[in-house]
Each structure stands twice: as structure tokens, then as C-alpha cells.
Kinemage of the C-alpha trace (Angstrom):
@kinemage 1
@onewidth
@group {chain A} dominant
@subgroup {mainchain}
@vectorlist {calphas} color= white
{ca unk a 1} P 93.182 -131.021 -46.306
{ca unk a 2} L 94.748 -131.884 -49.350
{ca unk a 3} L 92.555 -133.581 -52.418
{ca unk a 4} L 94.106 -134.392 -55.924
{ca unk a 5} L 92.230 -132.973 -58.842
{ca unk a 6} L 93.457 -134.166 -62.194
{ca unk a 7} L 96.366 -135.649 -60.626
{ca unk a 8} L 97.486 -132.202 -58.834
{ca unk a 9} L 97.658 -131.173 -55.471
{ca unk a 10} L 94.857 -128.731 -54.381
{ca unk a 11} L 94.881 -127.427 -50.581
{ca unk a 12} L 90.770 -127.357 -50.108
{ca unk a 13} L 88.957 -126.587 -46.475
{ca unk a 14} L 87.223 -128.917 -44.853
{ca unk a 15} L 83.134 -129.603 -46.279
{ca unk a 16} L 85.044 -128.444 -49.624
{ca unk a 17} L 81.981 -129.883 -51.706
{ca unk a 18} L 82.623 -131.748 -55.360
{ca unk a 19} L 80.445 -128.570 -56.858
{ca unk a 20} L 83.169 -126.475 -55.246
{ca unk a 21} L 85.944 -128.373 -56.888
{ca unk a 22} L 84.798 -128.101 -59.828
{ca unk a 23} L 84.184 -124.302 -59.626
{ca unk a 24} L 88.162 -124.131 -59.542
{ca unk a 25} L 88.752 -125.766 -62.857
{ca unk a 26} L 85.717 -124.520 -65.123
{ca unk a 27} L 82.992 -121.887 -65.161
{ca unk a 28} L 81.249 -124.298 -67.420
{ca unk a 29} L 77.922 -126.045 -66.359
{ca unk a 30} L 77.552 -127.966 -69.174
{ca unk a 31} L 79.642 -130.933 -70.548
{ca unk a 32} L 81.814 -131.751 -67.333
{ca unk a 33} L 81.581 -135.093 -65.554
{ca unk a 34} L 83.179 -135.832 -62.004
{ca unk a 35} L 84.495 -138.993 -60.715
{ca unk a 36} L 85.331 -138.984 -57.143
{ca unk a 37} L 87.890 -141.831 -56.138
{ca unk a 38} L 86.987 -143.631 -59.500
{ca unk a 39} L 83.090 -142.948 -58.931
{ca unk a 40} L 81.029 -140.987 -60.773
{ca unk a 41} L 79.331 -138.419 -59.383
{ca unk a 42} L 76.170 -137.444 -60.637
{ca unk a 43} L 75.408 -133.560 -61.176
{ca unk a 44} L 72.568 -133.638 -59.158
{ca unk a 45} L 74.647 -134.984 -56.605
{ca unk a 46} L 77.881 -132.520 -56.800
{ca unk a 47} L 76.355 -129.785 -54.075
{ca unk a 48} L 75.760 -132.177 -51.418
{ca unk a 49} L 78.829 -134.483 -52.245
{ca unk a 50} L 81.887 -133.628 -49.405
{ca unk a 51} L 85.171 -133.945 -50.206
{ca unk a 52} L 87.408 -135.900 -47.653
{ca unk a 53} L 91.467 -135.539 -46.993
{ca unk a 54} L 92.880 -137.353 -49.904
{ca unk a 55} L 90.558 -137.795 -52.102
{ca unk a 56} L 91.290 -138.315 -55.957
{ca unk a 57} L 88.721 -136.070 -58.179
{ca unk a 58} L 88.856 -136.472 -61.560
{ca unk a 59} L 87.301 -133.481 -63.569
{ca unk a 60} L 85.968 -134.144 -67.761
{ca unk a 61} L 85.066 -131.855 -69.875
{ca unk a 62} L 83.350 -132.295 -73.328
{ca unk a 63} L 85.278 -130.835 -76.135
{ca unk a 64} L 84.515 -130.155 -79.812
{ca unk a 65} L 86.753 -130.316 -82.599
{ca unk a 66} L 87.004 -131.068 -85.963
């Protein structure tokens, strides 16, 4: 199935979870919020959350700067 994640096209398998989404894009476990179809997604919610054909994920991360 295809999901879009940060506006691109990813190929994922079916049961592809949010946590596993966000495993593509980042190694980091801290700072990164997920919207799923304009939803936030809690954290404690990203391992059990499935991913359907079409879906539009939306992956933040925190950044620091000066």
C-alpha cells in the first residue's frame, strides 16, 4: 500500500504501524511528533496505531538552533 510521509510517496506493507513509519525517517525517540491524516498521534499510541492505504503521515521533529 502506498502512505505519504512528509508529502512523499512511501511503498509500506500492510499492519505497517505509525512507530514503524517513523523508524524510516529518524532514529530519534525524543522530540518527534506524528500526525496521522491531520491527527495527532500520541507516542504512547504509535506501536499499536496501523497505517491504512493512503494515509497522509506527517513526521516533526524538534530542532535547536541559535
Amino acid at each position: 500500500m502506498i502512505v505519504m510521509i512528509n508529502g512523499a510517496a512511501h511503498e509500506v506493507t500492510d499492519g505497517t504501524t505509525v512507530a514503524q513509519a517513523v523508524s524510516t525517517l529518524t532514529a530519534s525517540t525524543t522530540g518527534v511528533a506524528v500526525a496521522v491524516n491531520d491527527e495527532v498521534v500520541t507516542r504512547s499510541a504509535w506501536e499499536t496505531t496501523a497505517l491504512s492505504d493512503s494515509d497522509r503521515v506527517e513526521v516533526l521533529t524538534a530542532v535547536q538552533g541559535g
